[in-house]
C-alpha positions in Angstrom: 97.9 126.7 73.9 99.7 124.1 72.0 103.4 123.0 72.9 106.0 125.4 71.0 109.1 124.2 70.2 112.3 125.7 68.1 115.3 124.3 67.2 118.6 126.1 66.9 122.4 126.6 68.0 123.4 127.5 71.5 125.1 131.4 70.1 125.1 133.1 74.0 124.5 132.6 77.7 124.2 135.5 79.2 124.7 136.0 82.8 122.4 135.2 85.9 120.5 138.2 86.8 118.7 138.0 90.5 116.9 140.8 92.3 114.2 141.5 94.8 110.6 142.7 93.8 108.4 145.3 95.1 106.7 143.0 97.4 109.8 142.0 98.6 110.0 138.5 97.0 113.6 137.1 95.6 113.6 136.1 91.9 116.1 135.2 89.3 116.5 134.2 85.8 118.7 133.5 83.1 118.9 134.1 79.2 120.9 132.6 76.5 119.8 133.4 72.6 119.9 130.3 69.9 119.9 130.6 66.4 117.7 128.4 63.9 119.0 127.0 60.8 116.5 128.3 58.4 117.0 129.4 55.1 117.0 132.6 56.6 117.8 132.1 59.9 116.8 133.9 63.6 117.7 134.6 66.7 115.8 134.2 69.2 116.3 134.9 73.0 114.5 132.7 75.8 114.4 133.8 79.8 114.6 130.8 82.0 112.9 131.9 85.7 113.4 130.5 88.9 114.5 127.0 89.5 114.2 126.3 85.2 117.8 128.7 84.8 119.5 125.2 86.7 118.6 123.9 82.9 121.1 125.9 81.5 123.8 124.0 83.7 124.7 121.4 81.1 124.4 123.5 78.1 127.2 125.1 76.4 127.4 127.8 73.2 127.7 125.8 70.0 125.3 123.1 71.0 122.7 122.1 69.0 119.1 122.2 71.4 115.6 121.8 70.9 113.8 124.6 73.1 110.2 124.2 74.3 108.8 127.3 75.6 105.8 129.6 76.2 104.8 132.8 74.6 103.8 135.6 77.1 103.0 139.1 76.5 102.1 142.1 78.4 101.2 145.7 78.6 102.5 148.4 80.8 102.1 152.3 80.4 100.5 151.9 76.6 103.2 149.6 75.1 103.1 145.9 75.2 106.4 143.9 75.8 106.7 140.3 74.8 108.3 137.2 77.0 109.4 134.0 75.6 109.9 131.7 78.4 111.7 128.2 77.9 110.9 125.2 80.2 112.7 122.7 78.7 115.9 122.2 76.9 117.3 118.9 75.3 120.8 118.8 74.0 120.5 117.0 70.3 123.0 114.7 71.2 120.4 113.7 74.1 117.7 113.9 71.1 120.0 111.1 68.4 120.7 109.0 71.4 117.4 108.2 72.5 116.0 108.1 68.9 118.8 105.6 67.9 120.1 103.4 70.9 123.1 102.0 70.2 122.5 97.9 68.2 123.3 95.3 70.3 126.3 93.4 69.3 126.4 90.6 67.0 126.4 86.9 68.1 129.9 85.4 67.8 129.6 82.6 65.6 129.6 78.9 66.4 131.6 75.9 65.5 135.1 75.9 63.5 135.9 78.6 61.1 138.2 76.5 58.9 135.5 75.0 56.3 135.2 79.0 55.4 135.8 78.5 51.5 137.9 81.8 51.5 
C-alpha cells in the first residue's frame, strides 16, 4: 500500500484512553480529529496506538499538520468497522522550516562608504 497522507487543522485532542485486553495485555491510544481545507472540507479522526500517542505531545488544536497514516478495516459479527491509524505527524511550521532554511546573511561590505554618490 502506498504512503497516505492528509493535510489539515488540529480541531480536537481527545483524551488518552488505556485499558487491558482479553489476553491480559496493556494498550493505549489516543485520538485527535483534523480538518482539511478543501473546497468542501472534512473531518477526519486518526487513533494513534501505543508508543505513536507520545506524537501528540507537541501538537496543539489550531495547528496546521500533515498526517501520514494507514487505512485498516475489519469485520466483527456481520458489520465491518474502519481504523485510520496515524504514524506520523509534522507540524507545518516544522514542514516551511525545513523547506526554506533561513538565507545566510549578507557580506558586510568593504572599504570606505564615503565615495557612495548618494
Amino acid at each position: 500500500m502506498s504512503e497516505l497522507t492528509i493535510k489539515g487543522t488540529v480541531t480536537e485532542i481527545c483524551n488518552p484512553e488505556s485499558g487491558v485486553s482479553k489476553t491480559g495485555k496493556e494498550w493505549n491510544k489516543q485520538e485527535f480529529v483534523i480538518e482539511t481545507d478543501d473546497q468542501y472540507p472534512k473531518k477526519v479522526c486518526f487513533t494513534l496506538f501505543g508508543d505513536k500517542a507520545d506524537l501528540l505531545m507537541k501538537i496543539e488544536v489550531g495547528m496546521v499538520v500533515d498526517v501520514s497514516f494507514n487505512l485498516e478495516s475489519r469485520e466483527y459479527n456481520g458489520r465491518w468497522f474502519h481504523n485510520v491509524n496515524a504514524w506520523k505527524i509534522i507540524a507545518e511550521q516544522a514542514i516551511s522550516s525545513a523547506a526554506a532554511p533561513n538565507p545566510p546573511p549578507l557580506p558586510e561590505p568593504e572599504g570606505d562608504d564615503s565615495d557612495l554618490p548618494f
